[in-house]
Every structure is written in C-alpha cells, then in structure tokens.
N, CA, C and O atoms as a GROMACS GRO file, in nm:
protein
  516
    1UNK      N    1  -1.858   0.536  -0.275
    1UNK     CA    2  -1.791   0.589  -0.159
    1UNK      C    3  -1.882   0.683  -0.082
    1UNK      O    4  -1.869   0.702   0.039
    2UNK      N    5  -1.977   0.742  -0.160
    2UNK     CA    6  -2.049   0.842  -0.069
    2UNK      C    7  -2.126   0.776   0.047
    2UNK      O    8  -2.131   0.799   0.168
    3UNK      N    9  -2.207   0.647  -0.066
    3UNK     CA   10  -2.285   0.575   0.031
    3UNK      C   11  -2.191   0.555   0.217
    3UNK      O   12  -2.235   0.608   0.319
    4UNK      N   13  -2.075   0.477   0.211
    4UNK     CA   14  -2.020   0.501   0.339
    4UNK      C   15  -2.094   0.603   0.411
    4UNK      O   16  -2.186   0.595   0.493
    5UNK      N   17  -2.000   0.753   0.332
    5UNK     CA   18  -2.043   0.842   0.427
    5UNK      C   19  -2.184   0.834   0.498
    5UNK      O   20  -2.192   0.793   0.614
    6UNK      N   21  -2.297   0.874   0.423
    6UNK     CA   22  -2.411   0.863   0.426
    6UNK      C   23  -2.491   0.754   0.549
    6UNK      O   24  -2.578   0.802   0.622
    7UNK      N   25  -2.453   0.616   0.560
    7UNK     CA   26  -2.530   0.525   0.587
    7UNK      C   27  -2.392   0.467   0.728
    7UNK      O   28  -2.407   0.364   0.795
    8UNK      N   29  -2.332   0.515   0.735
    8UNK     CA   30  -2.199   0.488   0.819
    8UNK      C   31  -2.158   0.647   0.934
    8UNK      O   32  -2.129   0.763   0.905
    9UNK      N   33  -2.168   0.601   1.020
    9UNK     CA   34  -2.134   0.726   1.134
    9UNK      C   35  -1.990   0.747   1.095
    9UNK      O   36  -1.954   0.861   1.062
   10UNK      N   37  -1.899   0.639   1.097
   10UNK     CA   38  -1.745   0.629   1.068
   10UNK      C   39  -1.716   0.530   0.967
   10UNK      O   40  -1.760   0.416   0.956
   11UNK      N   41  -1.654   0.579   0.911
   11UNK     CA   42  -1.594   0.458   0.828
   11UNK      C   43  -1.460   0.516   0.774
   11UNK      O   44  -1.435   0.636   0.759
   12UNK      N   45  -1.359   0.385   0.743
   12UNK     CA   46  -1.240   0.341   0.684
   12UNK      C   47  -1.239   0.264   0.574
   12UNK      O   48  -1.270   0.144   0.577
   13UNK      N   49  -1.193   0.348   0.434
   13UNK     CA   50  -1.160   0.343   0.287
   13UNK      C   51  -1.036   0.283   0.274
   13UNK      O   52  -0.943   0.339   0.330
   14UNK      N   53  -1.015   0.189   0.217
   14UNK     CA   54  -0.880   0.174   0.164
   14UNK      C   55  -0.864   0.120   0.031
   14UNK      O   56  -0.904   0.012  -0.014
   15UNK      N   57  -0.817   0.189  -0.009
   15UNK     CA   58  -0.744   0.176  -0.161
   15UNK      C   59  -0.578   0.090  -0.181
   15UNK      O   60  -0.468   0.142  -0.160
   16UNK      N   61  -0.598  -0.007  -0.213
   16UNK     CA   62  -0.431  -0.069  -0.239
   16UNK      C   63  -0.433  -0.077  -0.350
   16UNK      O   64  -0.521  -0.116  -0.428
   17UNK      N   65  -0.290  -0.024  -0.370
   17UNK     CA   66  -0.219   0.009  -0.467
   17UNK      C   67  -0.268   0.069  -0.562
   17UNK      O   68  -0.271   0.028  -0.678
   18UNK      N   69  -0.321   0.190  -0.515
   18UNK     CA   70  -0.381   0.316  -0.575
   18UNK      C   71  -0.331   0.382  -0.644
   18UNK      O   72  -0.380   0.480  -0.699
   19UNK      N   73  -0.189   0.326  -0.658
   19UNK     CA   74  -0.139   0.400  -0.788
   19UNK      C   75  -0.187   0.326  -0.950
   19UNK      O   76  -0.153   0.368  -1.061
   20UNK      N   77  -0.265   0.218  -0.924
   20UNK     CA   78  -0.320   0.164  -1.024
   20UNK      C   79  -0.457   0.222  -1.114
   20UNK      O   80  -0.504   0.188  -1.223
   21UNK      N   81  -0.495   0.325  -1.015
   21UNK     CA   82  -0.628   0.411  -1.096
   21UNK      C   83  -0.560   0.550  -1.113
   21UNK      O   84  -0.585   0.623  -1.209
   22UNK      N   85  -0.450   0.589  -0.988
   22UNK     CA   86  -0.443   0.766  -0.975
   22UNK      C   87  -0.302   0.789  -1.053
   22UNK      O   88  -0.251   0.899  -1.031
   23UNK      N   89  -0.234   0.707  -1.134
   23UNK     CA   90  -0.144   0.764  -1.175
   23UNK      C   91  -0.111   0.881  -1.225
   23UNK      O   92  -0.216   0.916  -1.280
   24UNK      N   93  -0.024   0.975  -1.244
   24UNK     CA   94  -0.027   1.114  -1.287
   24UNK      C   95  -0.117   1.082  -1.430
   24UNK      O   96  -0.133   0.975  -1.490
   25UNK      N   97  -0.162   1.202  -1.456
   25UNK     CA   98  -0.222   1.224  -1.558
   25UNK      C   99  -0.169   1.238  -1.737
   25UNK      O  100  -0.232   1.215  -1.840
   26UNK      N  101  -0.013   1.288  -1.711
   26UNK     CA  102   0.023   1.292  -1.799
   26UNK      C  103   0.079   1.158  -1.891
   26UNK      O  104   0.116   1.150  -2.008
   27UNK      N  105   0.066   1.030  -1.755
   27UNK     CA  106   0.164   0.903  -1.785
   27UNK      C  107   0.065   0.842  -1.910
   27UNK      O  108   0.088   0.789  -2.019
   28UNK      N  109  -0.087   0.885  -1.815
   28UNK     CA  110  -0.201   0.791  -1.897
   28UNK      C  111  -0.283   0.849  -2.031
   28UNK      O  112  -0.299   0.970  -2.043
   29UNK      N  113  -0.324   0.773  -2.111
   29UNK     CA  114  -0.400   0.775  -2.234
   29UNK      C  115  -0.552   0.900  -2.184
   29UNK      O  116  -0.594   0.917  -2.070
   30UNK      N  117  -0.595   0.957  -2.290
   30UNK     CA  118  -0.676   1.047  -2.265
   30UNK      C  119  -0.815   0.945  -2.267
   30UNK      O  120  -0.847   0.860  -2.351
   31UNK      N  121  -0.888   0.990  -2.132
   31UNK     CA  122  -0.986   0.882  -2.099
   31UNK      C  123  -1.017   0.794  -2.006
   31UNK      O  124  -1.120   0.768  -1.944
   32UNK      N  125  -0.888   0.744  -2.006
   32UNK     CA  126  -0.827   0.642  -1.880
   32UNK      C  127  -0.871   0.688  -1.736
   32UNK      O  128  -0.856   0.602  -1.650
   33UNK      N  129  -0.904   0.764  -1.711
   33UNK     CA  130  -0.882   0.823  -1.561
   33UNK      C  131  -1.027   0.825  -1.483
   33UNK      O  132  -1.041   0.823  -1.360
   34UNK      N  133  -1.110   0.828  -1.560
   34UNK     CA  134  -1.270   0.811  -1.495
   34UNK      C  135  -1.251   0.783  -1.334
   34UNK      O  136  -1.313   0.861  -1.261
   35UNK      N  137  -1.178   0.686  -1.272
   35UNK     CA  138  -1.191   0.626  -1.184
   35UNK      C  139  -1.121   0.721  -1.045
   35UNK      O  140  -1.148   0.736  -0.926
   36UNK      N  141  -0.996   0.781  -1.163
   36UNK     CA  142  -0.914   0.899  -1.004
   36UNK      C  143  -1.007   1.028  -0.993
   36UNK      O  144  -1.031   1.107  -0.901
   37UNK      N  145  -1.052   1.018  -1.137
   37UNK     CA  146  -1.167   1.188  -1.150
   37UNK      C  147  -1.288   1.116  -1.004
   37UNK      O  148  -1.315   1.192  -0.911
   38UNK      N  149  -1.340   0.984  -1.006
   38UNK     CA  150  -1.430   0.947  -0.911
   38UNK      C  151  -1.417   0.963  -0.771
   38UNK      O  152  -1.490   1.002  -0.680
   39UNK      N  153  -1.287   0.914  -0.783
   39UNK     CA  154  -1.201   0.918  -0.620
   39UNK      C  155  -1.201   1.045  -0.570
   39UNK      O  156  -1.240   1.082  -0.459
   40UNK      N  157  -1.131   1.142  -0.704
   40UNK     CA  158  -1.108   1.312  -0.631
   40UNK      C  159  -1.229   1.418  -0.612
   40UNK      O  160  -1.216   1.527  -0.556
   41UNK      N  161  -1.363   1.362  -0.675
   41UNK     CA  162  -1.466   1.417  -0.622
   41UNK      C  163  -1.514   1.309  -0.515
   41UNK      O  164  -1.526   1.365  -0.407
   42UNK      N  165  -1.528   1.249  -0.512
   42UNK     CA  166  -1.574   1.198  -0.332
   42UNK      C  167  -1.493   1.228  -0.278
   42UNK      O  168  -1.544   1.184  -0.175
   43UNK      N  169  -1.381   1.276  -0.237
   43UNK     CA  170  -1.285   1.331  -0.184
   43UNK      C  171  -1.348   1.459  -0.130
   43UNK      O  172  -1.402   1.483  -0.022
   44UNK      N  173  -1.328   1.521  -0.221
   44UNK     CA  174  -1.409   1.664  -0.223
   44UNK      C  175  -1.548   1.648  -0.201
   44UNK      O  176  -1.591   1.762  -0.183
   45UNK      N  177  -1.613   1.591  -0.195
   45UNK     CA  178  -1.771   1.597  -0.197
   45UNK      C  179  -1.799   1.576  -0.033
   45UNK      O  180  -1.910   1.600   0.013
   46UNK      N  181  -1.689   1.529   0.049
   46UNK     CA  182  -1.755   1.462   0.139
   46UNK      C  183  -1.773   1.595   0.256
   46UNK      O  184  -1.686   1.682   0.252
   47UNK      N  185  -1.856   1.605   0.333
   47UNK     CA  186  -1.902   1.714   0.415
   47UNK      C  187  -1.765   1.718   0.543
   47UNK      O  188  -1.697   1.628   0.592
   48UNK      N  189  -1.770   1.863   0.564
   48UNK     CA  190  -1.641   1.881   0.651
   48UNK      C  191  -1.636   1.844   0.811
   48UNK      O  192  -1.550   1.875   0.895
   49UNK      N  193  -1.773   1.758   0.827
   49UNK     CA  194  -1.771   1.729   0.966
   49UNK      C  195  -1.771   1.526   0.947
   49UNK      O  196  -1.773   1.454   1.047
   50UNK      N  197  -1.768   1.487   0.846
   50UNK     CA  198  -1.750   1.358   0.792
   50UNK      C  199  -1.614   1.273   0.902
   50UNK      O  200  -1.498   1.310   0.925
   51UNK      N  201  -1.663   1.196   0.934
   51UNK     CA  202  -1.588   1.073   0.985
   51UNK      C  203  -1.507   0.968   0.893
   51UNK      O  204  -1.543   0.850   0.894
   52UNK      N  205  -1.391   1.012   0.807
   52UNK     CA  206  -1.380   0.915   0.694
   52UNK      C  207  -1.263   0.942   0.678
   52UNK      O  208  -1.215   1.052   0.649
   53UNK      N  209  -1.198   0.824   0.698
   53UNK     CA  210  -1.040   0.830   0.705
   53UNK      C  211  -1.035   0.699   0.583
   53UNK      O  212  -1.093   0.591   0.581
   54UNK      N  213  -0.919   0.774   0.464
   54UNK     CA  214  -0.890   0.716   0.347
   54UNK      C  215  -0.766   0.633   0.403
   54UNK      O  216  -0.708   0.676   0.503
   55UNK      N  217  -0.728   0.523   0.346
   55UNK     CA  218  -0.575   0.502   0.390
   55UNK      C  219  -0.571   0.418   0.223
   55UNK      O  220  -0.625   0.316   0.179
   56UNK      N  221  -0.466   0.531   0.161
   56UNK     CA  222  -0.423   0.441   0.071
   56UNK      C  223  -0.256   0.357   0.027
   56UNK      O  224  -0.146   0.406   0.048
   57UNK      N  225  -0.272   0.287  -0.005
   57UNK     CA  226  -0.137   0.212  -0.019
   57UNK      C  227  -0.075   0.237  -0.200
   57UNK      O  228  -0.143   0.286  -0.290
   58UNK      N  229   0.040   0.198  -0.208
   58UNK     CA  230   0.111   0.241  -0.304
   58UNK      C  231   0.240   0.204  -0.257
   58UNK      O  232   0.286   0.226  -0.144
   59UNK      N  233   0.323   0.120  -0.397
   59UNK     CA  234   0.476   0.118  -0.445
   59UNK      C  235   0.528   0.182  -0.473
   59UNK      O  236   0.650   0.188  -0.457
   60UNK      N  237   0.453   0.265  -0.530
   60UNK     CA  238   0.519   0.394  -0.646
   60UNK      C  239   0.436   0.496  -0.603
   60UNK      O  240   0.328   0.510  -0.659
   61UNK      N  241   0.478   0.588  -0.489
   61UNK     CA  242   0.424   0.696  -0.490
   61UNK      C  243   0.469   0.845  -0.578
   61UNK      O  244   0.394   0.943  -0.588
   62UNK      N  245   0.607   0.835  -0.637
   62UNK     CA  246   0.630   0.893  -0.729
   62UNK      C  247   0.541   0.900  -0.855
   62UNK      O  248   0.542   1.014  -0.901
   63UNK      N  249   0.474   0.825  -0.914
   63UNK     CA  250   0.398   0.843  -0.982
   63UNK      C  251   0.277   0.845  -0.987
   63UNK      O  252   0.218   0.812  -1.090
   64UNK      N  253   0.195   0.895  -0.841
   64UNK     CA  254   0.096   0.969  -0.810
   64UNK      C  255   0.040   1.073  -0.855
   64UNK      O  256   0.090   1.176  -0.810
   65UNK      N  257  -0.057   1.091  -0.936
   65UNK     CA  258  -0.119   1.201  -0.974
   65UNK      C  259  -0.151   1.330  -0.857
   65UNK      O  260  -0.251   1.342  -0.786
   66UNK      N  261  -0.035   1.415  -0.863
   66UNK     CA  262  -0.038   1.527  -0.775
   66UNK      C  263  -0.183   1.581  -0.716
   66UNK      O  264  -0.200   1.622  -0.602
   67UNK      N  265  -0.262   1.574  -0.800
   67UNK     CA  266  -0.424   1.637  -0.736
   67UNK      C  267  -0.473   1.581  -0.651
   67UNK      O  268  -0.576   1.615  -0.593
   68UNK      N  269  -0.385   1.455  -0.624
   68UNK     CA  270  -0.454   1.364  -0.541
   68UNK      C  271  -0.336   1.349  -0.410
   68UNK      O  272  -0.370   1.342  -0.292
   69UNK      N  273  -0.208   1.347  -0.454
   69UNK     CA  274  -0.084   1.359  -0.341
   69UNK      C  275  -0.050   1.480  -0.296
   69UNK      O  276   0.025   1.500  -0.201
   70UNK      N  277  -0.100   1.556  -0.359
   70UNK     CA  278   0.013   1.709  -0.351
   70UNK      C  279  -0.132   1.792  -0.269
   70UNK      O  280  -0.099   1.883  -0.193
   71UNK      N  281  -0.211   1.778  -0.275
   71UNK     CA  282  -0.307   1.893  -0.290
   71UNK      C  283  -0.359   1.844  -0.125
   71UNK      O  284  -0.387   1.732  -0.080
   72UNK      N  285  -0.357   1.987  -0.058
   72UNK     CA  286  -0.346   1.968   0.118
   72UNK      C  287  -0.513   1.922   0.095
   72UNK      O  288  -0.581   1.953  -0.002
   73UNK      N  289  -0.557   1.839   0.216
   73UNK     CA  290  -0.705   1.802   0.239
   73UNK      C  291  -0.710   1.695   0.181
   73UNK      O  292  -0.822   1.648   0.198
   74UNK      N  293  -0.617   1.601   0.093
   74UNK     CA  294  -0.626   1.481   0.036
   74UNK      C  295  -0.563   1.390   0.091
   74UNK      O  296  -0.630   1.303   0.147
   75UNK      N  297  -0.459   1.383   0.093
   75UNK     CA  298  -0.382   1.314   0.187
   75UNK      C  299  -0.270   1.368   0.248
   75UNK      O  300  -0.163   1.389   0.193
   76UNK      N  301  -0.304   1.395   0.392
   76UNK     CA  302  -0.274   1.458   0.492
   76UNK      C  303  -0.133   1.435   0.568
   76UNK      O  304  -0.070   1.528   0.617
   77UNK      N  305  -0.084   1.275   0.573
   77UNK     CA  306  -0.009   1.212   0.592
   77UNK      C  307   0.035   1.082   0.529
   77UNK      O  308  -0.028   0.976   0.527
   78UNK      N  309   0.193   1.116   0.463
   78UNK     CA  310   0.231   0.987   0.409
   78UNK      C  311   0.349   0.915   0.503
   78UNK      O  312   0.446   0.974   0.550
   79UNK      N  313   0.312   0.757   0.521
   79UNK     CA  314   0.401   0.709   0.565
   79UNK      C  315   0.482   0.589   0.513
   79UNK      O  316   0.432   0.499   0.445
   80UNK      N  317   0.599   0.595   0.547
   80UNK     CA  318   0.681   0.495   0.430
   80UNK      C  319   0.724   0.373   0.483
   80UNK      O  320   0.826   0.399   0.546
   81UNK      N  321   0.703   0.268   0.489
   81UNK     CA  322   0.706   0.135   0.518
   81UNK      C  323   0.860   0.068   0.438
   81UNK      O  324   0.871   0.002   0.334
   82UNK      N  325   0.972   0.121   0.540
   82UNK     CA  326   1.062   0.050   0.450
   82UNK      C  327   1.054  -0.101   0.416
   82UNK      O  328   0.971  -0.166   0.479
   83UNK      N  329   1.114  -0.152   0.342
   83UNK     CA  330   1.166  -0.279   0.303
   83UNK      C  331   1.242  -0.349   0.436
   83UNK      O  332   1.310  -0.268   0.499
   84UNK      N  333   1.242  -0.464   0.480
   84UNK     CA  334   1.304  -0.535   0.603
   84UNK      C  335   1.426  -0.520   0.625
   84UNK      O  336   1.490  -0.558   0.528
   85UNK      N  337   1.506  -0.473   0.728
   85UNK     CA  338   1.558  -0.451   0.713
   85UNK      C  339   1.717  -0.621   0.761
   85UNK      O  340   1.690  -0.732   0.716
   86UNK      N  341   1.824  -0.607   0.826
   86UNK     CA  342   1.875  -0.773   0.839
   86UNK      C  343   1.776  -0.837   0.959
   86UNK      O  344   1.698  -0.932   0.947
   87UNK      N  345   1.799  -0.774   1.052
   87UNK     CA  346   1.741  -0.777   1.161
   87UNK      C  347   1.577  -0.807   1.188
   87UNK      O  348   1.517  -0.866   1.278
   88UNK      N  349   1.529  -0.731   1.053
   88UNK     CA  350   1.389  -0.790   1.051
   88UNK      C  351   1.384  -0.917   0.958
   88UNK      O  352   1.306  -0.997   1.010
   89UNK      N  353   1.433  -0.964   0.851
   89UNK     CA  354   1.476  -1.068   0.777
   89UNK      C  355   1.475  -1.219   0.832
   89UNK      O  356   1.460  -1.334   0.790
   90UNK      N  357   1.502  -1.148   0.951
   90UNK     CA  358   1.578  -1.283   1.055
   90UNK      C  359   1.464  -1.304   1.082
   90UNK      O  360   1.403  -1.378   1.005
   91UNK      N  361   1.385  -1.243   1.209
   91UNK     CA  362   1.260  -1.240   1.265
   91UNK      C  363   1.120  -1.298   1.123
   91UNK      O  364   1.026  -1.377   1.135
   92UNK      N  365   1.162  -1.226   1.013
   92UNK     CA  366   1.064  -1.297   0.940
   92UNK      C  367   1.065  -1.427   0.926
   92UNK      O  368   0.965  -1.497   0.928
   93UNK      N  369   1.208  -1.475   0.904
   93UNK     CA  370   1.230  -1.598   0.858
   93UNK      C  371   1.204  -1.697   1.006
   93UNK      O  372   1.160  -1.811   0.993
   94UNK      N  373   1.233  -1.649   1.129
   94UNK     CA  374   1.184  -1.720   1.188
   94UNK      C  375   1.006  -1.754   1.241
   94UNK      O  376   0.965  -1.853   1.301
   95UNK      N  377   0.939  -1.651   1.200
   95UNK     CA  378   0.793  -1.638   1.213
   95UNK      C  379   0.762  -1.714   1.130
   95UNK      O  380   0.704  -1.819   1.154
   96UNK      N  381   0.808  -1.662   0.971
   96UNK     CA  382   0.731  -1.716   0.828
   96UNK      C  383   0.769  -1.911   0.871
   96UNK      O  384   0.701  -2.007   0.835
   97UNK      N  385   0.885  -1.914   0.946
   97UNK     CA  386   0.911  -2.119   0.884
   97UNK      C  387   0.865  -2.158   1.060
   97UNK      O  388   0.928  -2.256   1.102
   98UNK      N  389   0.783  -2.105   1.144
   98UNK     CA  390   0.720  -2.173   1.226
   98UNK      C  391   0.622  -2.252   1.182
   98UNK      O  392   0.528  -2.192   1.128
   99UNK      N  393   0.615  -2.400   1.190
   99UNK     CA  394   0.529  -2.467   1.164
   99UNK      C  395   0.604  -2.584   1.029
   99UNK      O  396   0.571  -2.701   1.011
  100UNK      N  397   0.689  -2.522   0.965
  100UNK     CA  398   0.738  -2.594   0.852
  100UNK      C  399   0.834  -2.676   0.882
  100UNK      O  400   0.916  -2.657   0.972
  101UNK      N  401   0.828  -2.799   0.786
  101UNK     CA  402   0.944  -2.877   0.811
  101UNK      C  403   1.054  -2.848   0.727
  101UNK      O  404   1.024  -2.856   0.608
  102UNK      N  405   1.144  -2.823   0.745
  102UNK     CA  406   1.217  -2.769   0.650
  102UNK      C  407   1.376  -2.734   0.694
  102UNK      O  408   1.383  -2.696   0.810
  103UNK      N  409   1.445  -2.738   0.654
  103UNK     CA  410   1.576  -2.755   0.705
  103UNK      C  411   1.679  -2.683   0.665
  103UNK      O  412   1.764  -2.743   0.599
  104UNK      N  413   1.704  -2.503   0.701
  104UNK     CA  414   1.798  -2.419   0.598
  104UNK      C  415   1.958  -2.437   0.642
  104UNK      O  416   2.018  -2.433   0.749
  105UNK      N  417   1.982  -2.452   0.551
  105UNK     CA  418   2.160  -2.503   0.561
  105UNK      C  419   2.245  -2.405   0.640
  105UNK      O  420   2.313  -2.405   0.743
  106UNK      N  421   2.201  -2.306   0.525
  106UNK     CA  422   2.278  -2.180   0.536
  106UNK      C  423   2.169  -2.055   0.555
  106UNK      O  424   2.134  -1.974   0.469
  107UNK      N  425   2.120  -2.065   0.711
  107UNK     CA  426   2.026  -1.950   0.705
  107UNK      C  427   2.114  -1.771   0.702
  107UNK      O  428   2.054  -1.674   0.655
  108UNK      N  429   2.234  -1.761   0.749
  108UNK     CA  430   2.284  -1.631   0.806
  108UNK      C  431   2.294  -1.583   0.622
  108UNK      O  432   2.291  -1.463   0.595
  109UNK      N  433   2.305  -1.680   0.517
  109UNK     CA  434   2.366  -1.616   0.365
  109UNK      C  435   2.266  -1.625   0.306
  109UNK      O  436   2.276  -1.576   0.193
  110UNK      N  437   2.101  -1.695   0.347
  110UNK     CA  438   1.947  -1.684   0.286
  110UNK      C  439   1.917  -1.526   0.298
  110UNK      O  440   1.872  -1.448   0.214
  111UNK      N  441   1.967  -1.500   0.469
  111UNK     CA  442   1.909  -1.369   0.499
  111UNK      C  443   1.977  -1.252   0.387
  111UNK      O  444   1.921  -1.164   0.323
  112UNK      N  445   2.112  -1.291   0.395
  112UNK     CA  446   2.218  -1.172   0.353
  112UNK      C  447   2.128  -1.177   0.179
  112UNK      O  448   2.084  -1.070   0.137
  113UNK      N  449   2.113  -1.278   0.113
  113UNK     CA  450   2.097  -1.312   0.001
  113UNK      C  451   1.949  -1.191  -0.044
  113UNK      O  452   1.940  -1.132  -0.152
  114UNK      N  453   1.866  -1.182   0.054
  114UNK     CA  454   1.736  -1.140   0.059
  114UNK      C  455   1.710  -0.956   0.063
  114UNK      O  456   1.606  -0.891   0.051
  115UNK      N  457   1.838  -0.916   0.081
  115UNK     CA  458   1.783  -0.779   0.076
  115UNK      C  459   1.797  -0.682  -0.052
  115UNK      O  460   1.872  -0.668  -0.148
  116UNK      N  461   1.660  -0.612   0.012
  116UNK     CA  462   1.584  -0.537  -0.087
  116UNK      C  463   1.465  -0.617  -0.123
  116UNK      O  464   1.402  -0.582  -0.223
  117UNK      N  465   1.417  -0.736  -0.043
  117UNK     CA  466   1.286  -0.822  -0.093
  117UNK      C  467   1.198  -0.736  -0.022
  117UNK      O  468   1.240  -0.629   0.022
  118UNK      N  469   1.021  -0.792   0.001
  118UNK     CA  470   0.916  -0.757   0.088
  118UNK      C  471   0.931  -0.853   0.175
  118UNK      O  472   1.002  -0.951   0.150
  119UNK      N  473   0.850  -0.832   0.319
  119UNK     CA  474   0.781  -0.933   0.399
  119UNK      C  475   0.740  -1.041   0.335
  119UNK      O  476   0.779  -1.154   0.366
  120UNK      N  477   0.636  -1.013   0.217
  120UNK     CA  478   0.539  -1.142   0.153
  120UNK      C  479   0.662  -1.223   0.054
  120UNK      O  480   0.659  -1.346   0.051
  121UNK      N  481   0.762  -1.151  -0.020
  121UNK     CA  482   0.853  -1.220  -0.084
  121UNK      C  483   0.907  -1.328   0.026
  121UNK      O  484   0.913  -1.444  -0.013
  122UNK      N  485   0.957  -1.292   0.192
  122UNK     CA  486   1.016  -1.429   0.209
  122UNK      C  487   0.932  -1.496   0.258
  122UNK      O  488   0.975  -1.606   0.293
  123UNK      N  489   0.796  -1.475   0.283
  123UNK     CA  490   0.692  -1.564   0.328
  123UNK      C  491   0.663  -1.671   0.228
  123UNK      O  492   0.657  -1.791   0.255
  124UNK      N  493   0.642  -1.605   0.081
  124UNK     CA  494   0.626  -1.677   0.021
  124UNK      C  495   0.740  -1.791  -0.050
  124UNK      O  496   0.689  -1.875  -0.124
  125UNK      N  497   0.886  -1.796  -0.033
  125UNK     CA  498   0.988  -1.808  -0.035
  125UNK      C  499   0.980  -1.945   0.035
  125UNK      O  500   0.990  -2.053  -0.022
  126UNK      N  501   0.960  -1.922   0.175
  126UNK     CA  502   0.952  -2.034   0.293
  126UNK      C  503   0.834  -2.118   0.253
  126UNK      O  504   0.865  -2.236   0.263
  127UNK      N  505   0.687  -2.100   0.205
  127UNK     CA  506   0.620  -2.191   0.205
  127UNK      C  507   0.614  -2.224  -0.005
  127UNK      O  508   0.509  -2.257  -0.059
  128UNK      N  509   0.687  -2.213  -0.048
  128UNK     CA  510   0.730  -2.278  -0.159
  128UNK      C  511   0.805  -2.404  -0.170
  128UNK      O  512   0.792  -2.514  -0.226
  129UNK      N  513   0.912  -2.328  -0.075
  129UNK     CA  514   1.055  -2.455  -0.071
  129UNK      C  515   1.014  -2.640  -0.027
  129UNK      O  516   1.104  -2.724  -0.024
   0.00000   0.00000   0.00000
C-alpha cells in the first residue's frame, strides 16, 4: 500500500469485504491478524498531505475491529447501502431479465417473494432460471 502512495500522485484503495482481515480482535485466534496490524500501519504511516482515499466495503460492520472503525482519521465516513427496496426489486428485475428469454408468470409475488435479498441475488436468480 505504501508503494501507491509513493509512486502515485492520487490513488484509490479498496478493500471488499474487509471484514475478512479486520475483524475485532477479540473474535480472532492469537496471530491471525498480521494483515489488519498491516492495514492499520499504512493507515497511519501515510504522510498528512497524501492523496489516498480508502473505500472499504463490508456486511458486517458490527464486527469491525474498532482501531480500525472507531478511531477518527481511519474511516471518516460510513455509508450504508440498504438492501432493495419493492420499488427497486422491480427495476432490478426489469434491468437484470433485459435480454433474456424467459417468461415470469407471476412477477408482482417473485418481487414480494424477494425481500431482504441483494441486487446480485436477483441478478443471479434471472440468469439461472
């Protein structure tokens, strides 16, 4: 990560599903963590006039290792990407089955049927069937 800084005027980091290295500390085995200890010093290491915007993603931000969520200068802003809501359901289902042949009987009780899924759940849904 330093390299970026270094060899890059600007650059954009992203980490998905970063709760897979930074989980709290107490969840994980002693040892395990090499990788969030890596993250939270390039974090910290990087110079205060640095061009470097992190964007990380996460399911479970509840079980974020606080040194890394909680602690101001780390991540600055969280934003929460609800789940679709009917109205977006619809719109997916009509984006995701452009192009498909496919024929839904009962689209108004597919949609109703679907909540609490992701975007990629009915994408992948439509090009299964």
């Amino acid at each position: 990560m330093m390299c970026l800084q270094i060899s890059l005027p600007s650059a954009t980091v992203i980490l998905e599903d970063v709760d897979l290295i930074a989980e709290e500390r107490t969840h994980q085995e002693v040892g395990c963590n090499a990788l969030l200890f890596e993250l939270l010093n390039q974090m910290d290491g990087l110079a205060d006039d640095a061009d470097v915007l992190f964007l990380l993603t996460t399911n479970r931000p509840d079980i974020l290792e606080p040194a890394l969520a909680a602690r101001p200068g780390r991540i600055d802003q969280a934003i929460e990407i609800p789940l679709p809501d009917r109205s977006c359901r619809q719109q997916l289902f009509d984006l995701y089955g452009q192009g498909l042949t496919l024929r839904l009987k009962n689209l108004p009780q597919l949609i109703d049927e679907t909540e609490g899924v992701s975007a990629a759940f009915i994408r992948e849904l439509l090009i299964s069937v």
